[in-house]
N, C-alpha and C positions, 0 to 999 in steps of 0.2 A: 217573215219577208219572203223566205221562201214559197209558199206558197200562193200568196197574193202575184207573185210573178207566172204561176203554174195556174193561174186560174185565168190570169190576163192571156197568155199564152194559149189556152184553150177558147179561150172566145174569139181569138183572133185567128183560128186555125179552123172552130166552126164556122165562122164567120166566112173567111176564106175560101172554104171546100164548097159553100152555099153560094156562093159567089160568081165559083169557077160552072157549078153545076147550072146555073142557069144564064149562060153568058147565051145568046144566039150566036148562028154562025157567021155574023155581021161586025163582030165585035172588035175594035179595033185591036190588033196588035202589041202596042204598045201598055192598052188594060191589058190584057191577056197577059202581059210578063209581068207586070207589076204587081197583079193579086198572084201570078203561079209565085214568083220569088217571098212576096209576105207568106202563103200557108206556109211557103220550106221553110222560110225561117223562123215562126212558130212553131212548127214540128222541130226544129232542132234544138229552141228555147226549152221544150217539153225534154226534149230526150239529153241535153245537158242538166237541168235542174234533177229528173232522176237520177241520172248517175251522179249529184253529189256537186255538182257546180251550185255558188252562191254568186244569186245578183247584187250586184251595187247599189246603192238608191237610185242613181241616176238613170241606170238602167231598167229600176221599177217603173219610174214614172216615165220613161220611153212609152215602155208597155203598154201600160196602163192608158197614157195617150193614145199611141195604138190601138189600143181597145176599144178605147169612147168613137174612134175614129169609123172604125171598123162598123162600131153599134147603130152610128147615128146614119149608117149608110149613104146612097147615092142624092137624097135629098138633104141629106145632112149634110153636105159639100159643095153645098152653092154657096159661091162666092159673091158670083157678081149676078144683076139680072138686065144687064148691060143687050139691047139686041134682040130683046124681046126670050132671049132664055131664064128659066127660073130654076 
């Protein structure tokens, strides 16, 4: 289990850092805190599970959601296409 967390944990952190790095400098605010706050907290997932912290299940599948989240990126988060946005 532990590891399946340290793996999620790493995609969400590469994910993140790939994120951060191609944001322009248009990018709203409120994105900017949201992906800077998800990499820290991935990096902290990482550097608690090293030192010896065990996740919960619940906390796996946080993750792991996270993850998928993260993978399926910006077109993977259309919700609505209300408006003529897709």
């Amino acid at each position: 289990m532990q590891i399946l967390n340290l793996l999620a944990a790493a995609i969400v952190l590469g994910g993140g850092v790939r994120a951060i790095n191609h944001m322009c400098p248009g990018t709203a605010l409120p994105i900017r805190a949201t992906w800077l706050l998800l990499t820290i907290g991935a990096a902290a997932v990482l550097l608690a599970g090293l030192a010896g912290g065990h996740p919960t299940c619940p906390d796996l599948a946080l993750h792991w959601g996270i993850a998928a989240l993260v993978c399926a990126g910006p077109r993977g988060l259309t919700f609505c296409s209300i408006g003529g946005k897709s």
